[in-house]
N, C-alpha and C positions, 0 to 999 in steps of 0.2 A: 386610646381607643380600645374599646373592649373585643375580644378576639371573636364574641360569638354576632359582632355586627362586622367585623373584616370577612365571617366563614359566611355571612348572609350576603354581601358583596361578591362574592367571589363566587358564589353559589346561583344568583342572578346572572353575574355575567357571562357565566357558563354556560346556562341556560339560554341567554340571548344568542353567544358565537355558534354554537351547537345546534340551533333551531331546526328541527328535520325540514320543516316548509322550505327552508332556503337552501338547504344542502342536497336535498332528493326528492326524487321524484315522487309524484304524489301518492301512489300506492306503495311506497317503502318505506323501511323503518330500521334503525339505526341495528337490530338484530337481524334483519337480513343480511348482514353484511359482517356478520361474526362468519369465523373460518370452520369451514368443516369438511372433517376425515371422510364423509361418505365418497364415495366413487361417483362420477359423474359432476359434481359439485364444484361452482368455479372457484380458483385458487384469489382470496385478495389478501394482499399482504400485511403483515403484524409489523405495531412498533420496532419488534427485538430483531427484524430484518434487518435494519439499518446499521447494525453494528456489523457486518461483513462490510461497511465501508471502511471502518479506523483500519483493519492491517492492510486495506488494499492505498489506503490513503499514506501508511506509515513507508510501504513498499515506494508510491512512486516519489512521497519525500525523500526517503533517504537512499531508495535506488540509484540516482546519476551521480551525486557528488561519489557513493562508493566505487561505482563503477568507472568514475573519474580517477578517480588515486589510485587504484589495483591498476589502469591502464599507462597512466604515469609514472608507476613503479617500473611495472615492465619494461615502459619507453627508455626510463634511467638507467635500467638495468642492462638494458642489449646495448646502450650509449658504450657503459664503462666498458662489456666487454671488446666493442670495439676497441675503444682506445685501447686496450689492453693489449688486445690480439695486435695490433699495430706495432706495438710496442716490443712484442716478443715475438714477430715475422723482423723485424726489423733487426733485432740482437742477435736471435737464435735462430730463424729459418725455420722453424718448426712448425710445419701446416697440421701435420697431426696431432701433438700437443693441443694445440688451442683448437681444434673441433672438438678434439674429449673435453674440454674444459668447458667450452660454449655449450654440450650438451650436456653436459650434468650441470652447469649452474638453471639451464633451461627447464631440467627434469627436477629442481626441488625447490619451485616458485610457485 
């Protein structure tokens, strides 16, 4: 096929989905509807809007599993010092010991 009958295709049926008759109303026209800086002027939205969806989209993808594993860290981590501290009330009696220790492993997480 020759390219300048694909760009006359394409250029047709552009022409057809775009049809102002079908899209708007009868006294408007496809430059009504360009955006402009004047004051008072209503705001309608550009293509390049839509890219404030990818990082709000990447956020709520990869938000939960992160916010899943940082919370199961933590879970594991206050586990061990349990068992720990269990472990060293039991041998050594030492209630003060293991608070300093549960707060500082707390305070560099």
């Amino acid at each position: 096929m020759d390219v300048d009958v694909v760009m006359d295709v394409y250029d047709a049926f552009r022409a057809w989905f775009w049809n102002k008759t079908f899209w708007l109303p009868e006294n408007r026209t496809w430059a009504d509807l360009k955006r402009s800086d004047e004051p008072g002027s209503p705001f309608y939205p550009d293509i390049y809007d839509l890219l404030v969806v990818f990082p709000i989209a990447v956020g709520l993808f990869l938000g939960p599993p992160a916010l899943g594993t940082v919370c199961t860290h933590l879970y594991m981590v206050n586990e061990l010092i349990e068992r720990f501290s269990e472990e060293l009330q039991h041998k050594n009696g030492h209630k003060a010991t293991l608070l300093a220790l549960k707060t500082c492993i707390h305070m560099h997480i």
